[in-house]
C-alpha positions in Angstrom: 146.1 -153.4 103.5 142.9 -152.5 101.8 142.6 -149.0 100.3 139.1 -147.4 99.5 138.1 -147.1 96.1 138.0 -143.3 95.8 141.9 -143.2 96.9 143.0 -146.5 94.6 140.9 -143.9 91.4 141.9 -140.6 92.9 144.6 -140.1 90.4 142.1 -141.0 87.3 139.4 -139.3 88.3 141.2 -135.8 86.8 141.6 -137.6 83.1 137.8 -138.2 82.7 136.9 -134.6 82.3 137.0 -132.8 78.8 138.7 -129.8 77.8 136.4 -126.7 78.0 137.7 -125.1 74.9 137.9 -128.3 73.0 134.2 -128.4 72.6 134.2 -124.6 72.4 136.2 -125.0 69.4 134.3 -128.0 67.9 130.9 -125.6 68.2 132.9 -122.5 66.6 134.1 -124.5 63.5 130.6 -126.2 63.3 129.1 -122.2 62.6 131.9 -121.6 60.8 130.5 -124.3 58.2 127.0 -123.1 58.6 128.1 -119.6 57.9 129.5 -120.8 54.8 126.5 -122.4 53.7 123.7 -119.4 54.8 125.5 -116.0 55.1 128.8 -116.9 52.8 131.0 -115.3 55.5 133.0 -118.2 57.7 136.3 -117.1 58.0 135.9 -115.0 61.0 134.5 -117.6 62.7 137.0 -120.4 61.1 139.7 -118.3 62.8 138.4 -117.8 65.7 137.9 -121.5 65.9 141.4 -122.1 64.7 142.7 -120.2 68.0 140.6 -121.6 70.5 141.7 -125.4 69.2 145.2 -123.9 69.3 144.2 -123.4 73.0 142.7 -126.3 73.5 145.5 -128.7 72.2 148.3 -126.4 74.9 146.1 -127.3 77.6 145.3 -130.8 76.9 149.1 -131.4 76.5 149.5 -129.6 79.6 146.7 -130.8 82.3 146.4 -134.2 80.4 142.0 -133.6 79.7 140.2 -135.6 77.1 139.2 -134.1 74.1 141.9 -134.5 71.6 139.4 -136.1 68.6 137.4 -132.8 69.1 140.3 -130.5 68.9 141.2 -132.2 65.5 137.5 -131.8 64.1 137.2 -128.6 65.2 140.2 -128.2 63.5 139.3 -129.6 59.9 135.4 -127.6 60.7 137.4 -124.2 61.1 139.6 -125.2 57.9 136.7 -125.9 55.9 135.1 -122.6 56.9 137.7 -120.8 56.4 138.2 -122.2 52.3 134.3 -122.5 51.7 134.3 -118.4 52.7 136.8 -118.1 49.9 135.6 -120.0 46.7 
């Protein structure tokens, strides 16, 4: 019995998209740096950032989307926006 290809991939075809909100947050800690660097205010954004990779992580776990390495970096962004606002 020979299947077609799109029904032998249908299944994988769901895991190559990427999380919305994991690039979201990636973008949000990036400003949160830059916002550091040329307003010195990037904890708003840093925590901001913090809760949509907070999002992000639930519903990779939950819908099984790519984007895991950008959760973490936006992550460690939003982190280092968040203590550069500070010192």
């Amino acid at each position: 019995m020979m299947m077609l290809r799109t029904e032998r991939y249908k299944n994988q075809t769901e895991a190559l998209e990427y999380c919305h909100e994991a690039i979201f947050s990636l973008v949000i800690g990036i400003l949160s740096i830059l916002g550091v660097i040329f307003w010195d205010n990037g904890a708003t954004l840093g925590g901001f950032g913090l809760g949509m990779a907070y999002i992000a992580h639930r519903e990779i776990k939950k819908s099984k989307l790519k984007g895991r390495k950008f959760v973490v970096i936006g992550i460690v962004c939003s982190l280092i926006g968040i203590v550069g606002s500070f010192l």
